[in-house]
C-alpha positions, 0 to 999 in steps of 0.5 A, spaced: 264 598 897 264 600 904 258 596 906 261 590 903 267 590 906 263 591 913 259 584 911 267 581 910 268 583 917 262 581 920 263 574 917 269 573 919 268 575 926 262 570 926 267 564 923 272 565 928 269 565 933 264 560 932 271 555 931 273 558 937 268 556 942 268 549 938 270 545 943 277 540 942 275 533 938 277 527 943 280 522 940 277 516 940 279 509 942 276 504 937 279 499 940 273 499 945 269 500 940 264 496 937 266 489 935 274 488 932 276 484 927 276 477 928 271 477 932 264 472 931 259 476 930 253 475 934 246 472 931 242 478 929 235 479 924 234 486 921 231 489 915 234 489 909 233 496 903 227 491 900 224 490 906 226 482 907 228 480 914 235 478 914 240 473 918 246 473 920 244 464 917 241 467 911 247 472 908 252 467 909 256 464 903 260 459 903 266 463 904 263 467 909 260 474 910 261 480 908 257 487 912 256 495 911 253 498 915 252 505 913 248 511 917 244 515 913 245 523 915 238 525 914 235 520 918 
């Protein structure tokens, strides 16, 4: 039981210290960032899951485009 108690105390040391050196999130302006809603979106080509190369030309519909972006964790 003792050794049990000691790895709690070991444990939670390591976890309050790890957050305490953790440094403060800083806020992020997302008005600088990145294109804003409204804006024209530039001419671009990329790849698509299927291999095929796309334009901004070949995804347009007649009532526009619509992207989503999404960054995978384990690239």
């Amino acid at each position: 039981m003792k050794h049990v108690a000691n790895g709690l105390i070991l444990v939670t040391v390591i976890a309050v210290s790890t957050i305490a050196q953790t440094p403060p999130a800083q806020e992020v302006d997302v008005e600088r960032i990145g294109p804003q809603v409204g804006d024209i979106v530039p001419d671009f080509s990329a790849v698509d899951q299927f291999g095929r190369t796309q334009t901004l030309k070949s995804i347009m519909g007649p009532n526009g485009a619509m992207l989503f972006l999404n960054r995978s964790a384990d690239w």
